[in-house]
N, C-alpha and C positions, 0 to 999 in steps of 0.2 A: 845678766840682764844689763843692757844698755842705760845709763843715767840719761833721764831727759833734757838734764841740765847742762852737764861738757861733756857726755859721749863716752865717759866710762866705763869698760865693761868691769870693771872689779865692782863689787860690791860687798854687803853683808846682811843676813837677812835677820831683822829685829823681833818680828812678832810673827806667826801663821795662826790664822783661824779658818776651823771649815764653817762653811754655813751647814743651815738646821737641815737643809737636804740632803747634803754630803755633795750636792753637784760643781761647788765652787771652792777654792781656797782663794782666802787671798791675805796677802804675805807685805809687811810693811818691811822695805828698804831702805838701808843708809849705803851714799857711793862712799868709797872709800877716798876718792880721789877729791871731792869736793864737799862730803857731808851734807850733798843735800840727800832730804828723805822724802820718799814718792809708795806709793802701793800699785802693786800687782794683782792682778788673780787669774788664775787657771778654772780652765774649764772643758770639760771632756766634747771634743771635738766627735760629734757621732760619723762614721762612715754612712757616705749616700751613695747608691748605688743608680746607674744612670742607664736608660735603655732606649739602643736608637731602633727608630722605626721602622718599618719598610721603605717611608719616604724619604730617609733621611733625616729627618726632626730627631732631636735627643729630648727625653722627658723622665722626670725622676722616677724613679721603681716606685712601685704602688700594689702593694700586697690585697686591697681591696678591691681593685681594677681583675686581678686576676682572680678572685673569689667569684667576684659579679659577673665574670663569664663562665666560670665554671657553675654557676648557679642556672644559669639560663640554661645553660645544656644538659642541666639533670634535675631541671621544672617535672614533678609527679616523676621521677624517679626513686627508689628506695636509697638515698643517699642521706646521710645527716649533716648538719650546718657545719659541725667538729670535724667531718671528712674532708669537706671544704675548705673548710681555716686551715688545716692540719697539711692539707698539699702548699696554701698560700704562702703557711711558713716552712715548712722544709723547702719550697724554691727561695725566697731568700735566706733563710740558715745556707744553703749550699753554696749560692753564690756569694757571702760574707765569710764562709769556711775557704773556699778558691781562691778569696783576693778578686773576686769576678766584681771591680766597680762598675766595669762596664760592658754592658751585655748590652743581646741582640732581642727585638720582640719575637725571631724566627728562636731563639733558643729558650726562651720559657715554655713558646708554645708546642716545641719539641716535647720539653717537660711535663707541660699539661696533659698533651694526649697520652704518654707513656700510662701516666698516674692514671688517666680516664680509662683508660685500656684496660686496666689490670680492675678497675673497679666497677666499671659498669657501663655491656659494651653498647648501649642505646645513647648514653649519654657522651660516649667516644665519638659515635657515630656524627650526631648533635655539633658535638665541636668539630669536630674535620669537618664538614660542610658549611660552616663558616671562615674556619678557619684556612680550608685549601680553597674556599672559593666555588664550592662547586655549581654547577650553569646548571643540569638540569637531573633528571630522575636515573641517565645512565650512569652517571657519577658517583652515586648513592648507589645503584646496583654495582658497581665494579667494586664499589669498597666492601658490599655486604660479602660480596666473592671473596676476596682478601680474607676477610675475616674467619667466612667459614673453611678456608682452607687451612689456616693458621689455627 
């Protein structure tokens, strides 16, 4: 640790205490080089994880951003809230297992529909029609095509 006083990296560390959460240390210093004494504390730095848009904008992950959409596409579906939370966290668990700080909103939403697909296909449907955009009722027929050929 750097002395704030003449720029010593030697030191010595005199005291450590954790606080009552456990989320901080912090550690009283003496420089060796000039005996002045200063404190420190640590603190766990969380990873954020950052996802750019289609427009270009970058905006923090928001694991409730993607529940509330997956909510609206399986409105009066047999779906439960824990089905929902349970996809919001395994897409961040996955992308914090990857090292994936920074992702794409086209790559969760790949995600989502995978997960909707395998769970319940009205509520799949639901989300690709917002999510691809679709213009009108042919769009929706081509994808029910899809599906029941799959």
């Amino acid at each position: 640790m750097k002395c704030p006083k003449c720029g010593s990296l030697e030191d010595k560390v005199l005291e450590t205490r954790q606080s009552k959460d456990g989320m901080v240390i912090k550690r009283r210093r003496e420089c060796l080089a000039c005996g002045y004494r200063y404190t420190t504390y640590e603190r766990i730095e969380e990873e954020t994880i950052k996802v750019i848009k289609k427009d270009g904008r970058t905006e923090p992950f928001n694991k409730d951003k993607i529940a509330n959409g997956i909510k609206l596409a399986s409105k009066s579906r047999p779906i439960l809230e824990e089905q929902i939370r349970n996809i919001a966290e395994e897409i961040e668990r996955y992308l914090l297992d990857e090292g994936k700080l920074t992702t794409t909103s086209y790559e969760i939403g790949e995600f989502v529909k995978e997960r909707l697909k395998k769970l319940d296909k009205v509520a799949y449907l639901r989300f690709l029609s917002v999510y691809e955009d679709f213009k009108d009722v042919e769009d929706f027929e081509e994808k029910i095509r899809q599906i029941k050929k799959e």
